[in-house]
TIMAR-300064 format. One record per residue (C-alpha): x, y, z. Coordinates in steps of 0.02 Angstrom, whole numbers. Layout:
NODE, xx, yy, zz
NODE, X, Y, Z
...
END
This chain:
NODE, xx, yy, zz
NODE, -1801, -3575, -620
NODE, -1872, -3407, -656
NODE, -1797, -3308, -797
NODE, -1673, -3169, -736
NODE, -1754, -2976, -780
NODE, -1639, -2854, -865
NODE, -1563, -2739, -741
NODE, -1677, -2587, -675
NODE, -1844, -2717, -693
NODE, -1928, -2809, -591
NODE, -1908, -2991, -584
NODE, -2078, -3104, -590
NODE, -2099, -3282, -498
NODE, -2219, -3400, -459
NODE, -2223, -3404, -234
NODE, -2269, -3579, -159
NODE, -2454, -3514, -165
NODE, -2471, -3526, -343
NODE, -2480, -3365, -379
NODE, -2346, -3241, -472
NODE, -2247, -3130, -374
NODE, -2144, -2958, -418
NODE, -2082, -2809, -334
NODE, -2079, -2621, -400
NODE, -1966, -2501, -331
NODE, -2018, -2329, -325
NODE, -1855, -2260, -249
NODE, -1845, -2218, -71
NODE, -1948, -2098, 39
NODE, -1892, -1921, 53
NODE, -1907, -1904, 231
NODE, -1892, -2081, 316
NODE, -1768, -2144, 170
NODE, -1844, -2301, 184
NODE, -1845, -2383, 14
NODE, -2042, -2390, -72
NODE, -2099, -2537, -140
NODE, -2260, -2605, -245
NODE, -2292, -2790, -211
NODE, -2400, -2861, -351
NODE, -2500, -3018, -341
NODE, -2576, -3105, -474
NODE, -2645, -3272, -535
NODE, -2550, -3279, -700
NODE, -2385, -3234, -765
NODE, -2465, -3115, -902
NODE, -2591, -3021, -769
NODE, -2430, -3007, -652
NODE, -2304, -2935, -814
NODE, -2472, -2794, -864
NODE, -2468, -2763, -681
NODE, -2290, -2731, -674
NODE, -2269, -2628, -842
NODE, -2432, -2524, -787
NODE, -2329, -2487, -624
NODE, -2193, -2463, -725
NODE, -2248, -2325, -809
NODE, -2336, -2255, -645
NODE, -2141, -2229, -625
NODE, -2080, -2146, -757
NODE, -2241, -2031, -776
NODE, -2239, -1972, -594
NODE, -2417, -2023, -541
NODE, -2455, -2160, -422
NODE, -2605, -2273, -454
NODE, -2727, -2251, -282
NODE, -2893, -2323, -280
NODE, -3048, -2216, -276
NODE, -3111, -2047, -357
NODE, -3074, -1862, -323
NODE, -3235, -1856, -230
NODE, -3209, -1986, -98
NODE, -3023, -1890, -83
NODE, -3099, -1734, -44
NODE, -3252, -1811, 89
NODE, -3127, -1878, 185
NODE, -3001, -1713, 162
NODE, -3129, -1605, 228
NODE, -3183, -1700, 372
NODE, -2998, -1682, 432
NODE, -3000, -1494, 400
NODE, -3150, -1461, 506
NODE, -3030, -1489, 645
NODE, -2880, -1430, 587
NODE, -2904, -1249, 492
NODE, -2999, -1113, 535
NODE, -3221, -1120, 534
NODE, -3203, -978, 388
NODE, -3066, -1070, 312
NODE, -3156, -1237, 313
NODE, -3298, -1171, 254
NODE, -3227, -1084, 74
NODE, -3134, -1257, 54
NODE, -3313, -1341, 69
NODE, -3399, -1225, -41
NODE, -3258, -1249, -167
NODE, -3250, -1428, -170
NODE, -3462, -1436, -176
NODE, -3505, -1291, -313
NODE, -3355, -1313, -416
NODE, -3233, -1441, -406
NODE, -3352, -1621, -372
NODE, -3459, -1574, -497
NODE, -3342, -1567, -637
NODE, -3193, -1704, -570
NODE, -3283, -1781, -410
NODE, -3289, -1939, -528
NODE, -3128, -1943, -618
NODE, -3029, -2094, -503
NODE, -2882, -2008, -386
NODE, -2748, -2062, -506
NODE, -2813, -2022, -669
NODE, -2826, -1845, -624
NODE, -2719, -1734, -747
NODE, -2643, -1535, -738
NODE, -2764, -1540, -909
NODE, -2915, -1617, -791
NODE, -2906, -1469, -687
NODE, -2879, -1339, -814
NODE, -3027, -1371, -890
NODE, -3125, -1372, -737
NODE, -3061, -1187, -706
NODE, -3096, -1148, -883
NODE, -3277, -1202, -851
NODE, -3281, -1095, -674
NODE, -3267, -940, -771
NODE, -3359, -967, -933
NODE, -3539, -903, -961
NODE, -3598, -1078, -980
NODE, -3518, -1115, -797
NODE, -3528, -1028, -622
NODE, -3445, -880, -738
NODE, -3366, -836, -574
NODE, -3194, -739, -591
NODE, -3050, -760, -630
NODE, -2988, -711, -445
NODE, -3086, -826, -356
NODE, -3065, -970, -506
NODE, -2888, -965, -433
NODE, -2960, -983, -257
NODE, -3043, -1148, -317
NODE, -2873, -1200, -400
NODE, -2773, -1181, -224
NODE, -2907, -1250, -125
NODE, -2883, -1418, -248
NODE, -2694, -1408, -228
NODE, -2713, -1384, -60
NODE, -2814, -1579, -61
NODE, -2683, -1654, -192
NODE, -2548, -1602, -78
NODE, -2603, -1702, 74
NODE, -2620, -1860, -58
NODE, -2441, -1829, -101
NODE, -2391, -1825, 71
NODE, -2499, -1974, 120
NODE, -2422, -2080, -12
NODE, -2569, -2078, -148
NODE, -2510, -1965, -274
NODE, -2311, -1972, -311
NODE, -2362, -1786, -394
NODE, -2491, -1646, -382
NODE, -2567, -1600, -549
NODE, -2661, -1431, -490
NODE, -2477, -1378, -436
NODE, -2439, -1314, -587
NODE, -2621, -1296, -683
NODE, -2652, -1117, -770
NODE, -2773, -1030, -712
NODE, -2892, -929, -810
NODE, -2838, -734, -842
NODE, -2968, -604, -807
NODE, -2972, -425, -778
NODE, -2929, -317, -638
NODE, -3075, -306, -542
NODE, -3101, -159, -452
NODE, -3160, -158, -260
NODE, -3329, -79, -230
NODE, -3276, 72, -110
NODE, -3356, 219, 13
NODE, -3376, 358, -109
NODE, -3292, 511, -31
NODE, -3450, 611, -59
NODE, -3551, 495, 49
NODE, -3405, 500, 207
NODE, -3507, 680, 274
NODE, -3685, 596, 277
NODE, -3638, 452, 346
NODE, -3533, 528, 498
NODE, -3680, 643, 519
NODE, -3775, 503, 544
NODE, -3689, 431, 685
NODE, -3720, 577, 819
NODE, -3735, 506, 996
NODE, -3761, 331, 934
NODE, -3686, 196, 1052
NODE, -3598, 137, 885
NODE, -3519, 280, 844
NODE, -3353, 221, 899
NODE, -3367, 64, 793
NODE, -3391, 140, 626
NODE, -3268, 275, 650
NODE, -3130, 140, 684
NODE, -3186, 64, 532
NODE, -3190, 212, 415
NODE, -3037, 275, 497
NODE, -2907, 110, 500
NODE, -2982, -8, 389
NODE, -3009, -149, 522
NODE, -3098, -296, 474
NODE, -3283, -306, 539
NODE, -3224, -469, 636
NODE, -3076, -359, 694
NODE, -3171, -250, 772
NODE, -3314, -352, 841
NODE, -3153, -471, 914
NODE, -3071, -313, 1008
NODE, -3045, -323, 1201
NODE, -3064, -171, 1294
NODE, -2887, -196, 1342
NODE, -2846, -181, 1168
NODE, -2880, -6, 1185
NODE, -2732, 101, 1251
NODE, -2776, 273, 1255
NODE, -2634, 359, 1322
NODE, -2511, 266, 1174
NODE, -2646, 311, 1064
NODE, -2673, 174, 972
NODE, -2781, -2, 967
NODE, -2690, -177, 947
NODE, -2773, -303, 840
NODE, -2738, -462, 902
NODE, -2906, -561, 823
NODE, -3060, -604, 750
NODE, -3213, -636, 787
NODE, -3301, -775, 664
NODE, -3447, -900, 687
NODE, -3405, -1085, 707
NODE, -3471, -1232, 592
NODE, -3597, -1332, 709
NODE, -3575, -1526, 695
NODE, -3679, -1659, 738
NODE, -3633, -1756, 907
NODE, -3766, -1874, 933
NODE, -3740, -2043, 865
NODE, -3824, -2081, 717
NODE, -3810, -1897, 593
NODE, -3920, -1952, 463
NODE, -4075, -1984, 561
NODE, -4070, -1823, 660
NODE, -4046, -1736, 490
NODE, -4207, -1813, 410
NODE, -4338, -1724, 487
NODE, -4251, -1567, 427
NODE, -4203, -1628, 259
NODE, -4281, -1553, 81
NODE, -4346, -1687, -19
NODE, -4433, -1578, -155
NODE, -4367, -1423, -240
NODE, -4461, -1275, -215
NODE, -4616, -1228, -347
NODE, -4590, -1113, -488
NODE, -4601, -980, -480
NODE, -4533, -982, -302
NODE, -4570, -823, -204
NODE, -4482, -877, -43
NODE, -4296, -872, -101
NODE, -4217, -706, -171
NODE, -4075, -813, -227
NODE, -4057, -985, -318
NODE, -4164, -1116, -223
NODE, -4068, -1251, -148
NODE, -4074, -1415, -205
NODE, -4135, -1564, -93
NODE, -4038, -1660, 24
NODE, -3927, -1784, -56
NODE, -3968, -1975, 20
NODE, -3861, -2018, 178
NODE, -3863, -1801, 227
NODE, -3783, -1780, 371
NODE, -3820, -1574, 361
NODE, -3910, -1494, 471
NODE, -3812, -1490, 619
NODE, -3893, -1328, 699
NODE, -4050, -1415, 740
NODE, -3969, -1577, 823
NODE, -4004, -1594, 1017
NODE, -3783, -1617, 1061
NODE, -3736, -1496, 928
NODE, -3557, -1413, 962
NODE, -3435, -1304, 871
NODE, -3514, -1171, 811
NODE, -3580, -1000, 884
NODE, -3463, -859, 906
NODE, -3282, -911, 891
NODE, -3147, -783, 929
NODE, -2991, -843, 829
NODE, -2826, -763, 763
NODE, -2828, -622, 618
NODE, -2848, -673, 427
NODE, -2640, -636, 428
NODE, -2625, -744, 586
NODE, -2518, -608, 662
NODE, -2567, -471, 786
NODE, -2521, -270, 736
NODE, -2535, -123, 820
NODE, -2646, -1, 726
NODE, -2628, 213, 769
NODE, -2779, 300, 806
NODE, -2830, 476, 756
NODE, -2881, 602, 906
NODE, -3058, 614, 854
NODE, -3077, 434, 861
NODE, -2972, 406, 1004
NODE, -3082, 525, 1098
NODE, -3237, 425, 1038
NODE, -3162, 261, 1099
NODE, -3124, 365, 1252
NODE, -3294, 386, 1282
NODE, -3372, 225, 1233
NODE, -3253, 144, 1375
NODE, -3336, 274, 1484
NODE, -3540, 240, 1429
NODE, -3510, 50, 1426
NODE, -3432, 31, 1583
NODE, -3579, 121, 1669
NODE, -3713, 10, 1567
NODE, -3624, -153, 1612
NODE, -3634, -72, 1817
NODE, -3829, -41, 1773
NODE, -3845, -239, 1735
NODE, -3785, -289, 1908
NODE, -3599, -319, 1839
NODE, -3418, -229, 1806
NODE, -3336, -207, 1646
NODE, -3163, -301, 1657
NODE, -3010, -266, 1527
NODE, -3028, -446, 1447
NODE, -3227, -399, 1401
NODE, -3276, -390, 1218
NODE, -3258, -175, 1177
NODE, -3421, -191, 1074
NODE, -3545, -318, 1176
NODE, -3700, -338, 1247
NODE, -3714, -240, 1434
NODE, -3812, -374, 1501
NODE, -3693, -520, 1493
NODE, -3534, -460, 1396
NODE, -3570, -559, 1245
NODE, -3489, -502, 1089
NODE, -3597, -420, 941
NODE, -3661, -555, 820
NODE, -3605, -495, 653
NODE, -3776, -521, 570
NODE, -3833, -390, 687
NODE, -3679, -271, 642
NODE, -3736, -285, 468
NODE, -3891, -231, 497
NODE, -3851, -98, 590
NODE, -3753, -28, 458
NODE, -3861, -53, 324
NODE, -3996, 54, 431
NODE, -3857, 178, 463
NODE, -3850, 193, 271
NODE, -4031, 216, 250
NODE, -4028, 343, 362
NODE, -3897, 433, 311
NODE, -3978, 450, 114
NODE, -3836, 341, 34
NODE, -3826, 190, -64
NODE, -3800, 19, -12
NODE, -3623, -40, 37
NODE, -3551, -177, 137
NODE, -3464, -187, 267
NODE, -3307, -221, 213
NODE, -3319, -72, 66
NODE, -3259, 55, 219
NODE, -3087, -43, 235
NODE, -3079, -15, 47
NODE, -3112, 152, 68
NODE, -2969, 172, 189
NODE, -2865, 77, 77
NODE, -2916, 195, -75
NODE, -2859, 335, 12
NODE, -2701, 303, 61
NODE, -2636, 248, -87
NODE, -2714, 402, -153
NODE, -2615, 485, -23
NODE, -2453, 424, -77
NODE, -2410, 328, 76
NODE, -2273, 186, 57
NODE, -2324, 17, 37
NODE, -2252, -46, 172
NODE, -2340, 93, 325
NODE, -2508, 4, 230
NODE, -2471, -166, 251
NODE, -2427, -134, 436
NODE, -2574, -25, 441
NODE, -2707, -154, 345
NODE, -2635, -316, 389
NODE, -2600, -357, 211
NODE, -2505, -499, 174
NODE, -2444, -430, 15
NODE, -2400, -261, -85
NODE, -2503, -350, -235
NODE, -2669, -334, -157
NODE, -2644, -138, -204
NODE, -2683, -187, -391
NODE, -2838, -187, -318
NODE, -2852, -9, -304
NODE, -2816, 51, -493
NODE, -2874, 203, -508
NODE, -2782, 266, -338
NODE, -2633, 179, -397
NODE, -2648, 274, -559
NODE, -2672, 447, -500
NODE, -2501, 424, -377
NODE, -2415, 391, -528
NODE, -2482, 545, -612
NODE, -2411, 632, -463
NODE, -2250, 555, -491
NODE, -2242, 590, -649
NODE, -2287, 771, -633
NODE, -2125, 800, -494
NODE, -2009, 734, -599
NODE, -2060, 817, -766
NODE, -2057, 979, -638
NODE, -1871, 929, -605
NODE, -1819, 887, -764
NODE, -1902, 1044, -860
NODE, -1855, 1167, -707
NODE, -2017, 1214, -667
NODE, -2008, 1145, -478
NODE, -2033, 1265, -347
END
């Protein structure tokens, strides 16, 4: 007869196989409320009782044991995500996972992973002897890691998430790099009679996103409301492989060697060769699909309505009018669902590579230095918190998600509480007009 186990543990027998049985409860699913249970198998009664107490304190501690590392977690993770998020979203969680987190936990096994693990991984991210990224987008890496832990915990391989509650690294307040106000005039100049001219002045004007505005439908337009509604984005896909065997159509277009030193072909760090098995590459395989031009729903995932000023509102008035008459020229008519910004000939949207380089010529042109793209939404943003408007009339107007992304903007944040200040000292000392 086997021996009877206190209450609360597990009792351990030897099955008609010859082999010793127990049973570990780990309570009873949240959502099903079916009861979970760990069936251990083992040759002798002492492998079966370590298995049991290891389990045991599995329990108590929180974590599950699951077999295989971080790494292996995250290959198969991303694969799913490529089909489920958005191509820019899938994308950062790629480049996080590859620069960041495999190198310094892709080996550590699933359930060994620790809250300490991963603080020290951020810790690394920002230290001069790491990436020395910062601290902002150290706490991108940490969310994009919780983001991969979660789906364990609701797949049934971790029982907890330890990058749920893992510090990340404090950092200062980085300013954004923004239009300076004395470069605004040259740059407008600039624009004249250009076919663009509508396009910058909706992005110095409402602080639209450049894949906002490449992503705008004529029919977004509505000039007697005066105003233009946002409702996307235009973004390029991830291409994937979809012949049959992604390793050998990768191969031929694999690097094997790292480039020569000094190498005078890269500006920026030389990649490193293909790993063995690369499946990369997909751009140059034969029954390549997903990527190109994708138009897709705003950062925000909502859709807002954004007022336009007269002068630009005449502008976009006009641009309706020139590009209607070039798409006539090229044998067809413009249509309310065509791209606002495309090419005449077909209707195909502007690639953004090309919008950047149109605005960096723009720049040189104009006697100015170098700025993005996206530095002319942070000028809008600049100032009208400068301004004084209320937080809210920005968000609507931006698309933020939230009133914290204005700690962005210091110094305009500063000077509207100097402002502030100044009215109510001018109350209080009776000195307001």
């Amino acid at each position: 007869m086997p021996r009877r186990a206190p209450n609360g543990r597990p009792s351990i027998a030897k099955g008609r196989d010859g082999y010793w049985h127990a049973w570990v409860d780990f309570g009873r699913d949240p959502t099903t409320g079916k009861r979970l249970r760990t069936h251990v198998k083992k040759a002798t009664r002492k492998a079966a009782t370590a298995a049991v107490a290891e389990l045991e304190t599995e329990r108590a501690t929180g974590v599950r044991r699951a077999p295989g590392s971080l790494g292996e977690w995250l290959d198969g993770w991303l694969a799913g995500v490529e089909s489920s998020r958005k191509p820019s979203t899938a994308r950062s969680y790629q480049g996080h996972a590859r620069c960041y987190i495999v190198p310094r936990l892709g080996t550590i096994p699933l359930n060994a992973l620790t809250t300490e693990d991963v603080e020290a991984m951020l810790a690394w991210c920002v230290s001069p002897s790491g990436p020395a990224i910062s601290a902002v987008t150290a706490e991108s890496v940490r969310r994009t890691l919780r983001a991969a832990l979660n789906e364990a915990v609701r797949r049934g391989r971790l029982v907890r998430n330890p990058a749920q509650w893992a510090r990340s690294p404090r950092g200062p307040v980085v300013e954004v790099d923004t239009i300076a106000l004395s470069d605004i005039p040259a740059i407008v100049a600039q624009l004249g009679e250009s076919p663009m001219r509508a396009r910058w002045l909706l992005a110095l004007t409402t602080g639209m996103r450049q894949g906002e505005v490449l992503a705008l439908r004529r029919a977004d337009v509505d000039v007697a409301a005066g105003v233009v509604h946002v409702t996307g984005s235009l973004t390029r896909g991830t291409w994937r492989h979809g012949c049959v065997d992604p390793v050998a159509c990768a191969a031929c277009r694999c690097r094997t060697t790292p480039c020569p030193q000094p190498c005078s072909r890269h500006t920026r760090p030389c990649p490193k060769p293909c790993p063995t098995g690369c499946t990369g590459h997909a751009r140059g395989c034969p029954n390549k699909f997903g990527g190109g031009l994708i138009r897709e729903t705003t950062k925000s995932g909502s859709r807002r309505t954004v007022p336009v000023a007269d002068g630009v509102l005449a502008a976009l008035r006009e641009h309706l009018r020139v590009s209607a008459e070039a798409a006539l020229s090229c044998g067809r008519a413009a249509t309310a669902n065509d791209y606002l910004f495309c090419h005449a000939e077909d209707g195909r949207p502007i690639n953004p590579r090309d919008d950047w380089g149109r605005w960096g010529k723009l720049l040189a042109a104009a006697g100015v230095r170098h700025y993005r793209v996206h530095s002319a939404r942070h000028f809008v943003a600049t100032q009208v918190l400068a301004d004084g408007t209320d937080i809210k009339t920005i968000m609507a107007m931006l698309g933020w998600s939230s009133p914290a992304l204005a700690t962005h903007y210091a110094h305009a944040v500063e000077e509207n509480g100097r402002r502030a200040a100044s009215r109510i000292a001018a109350v209080v000392l009776g000195t307001a007009n």
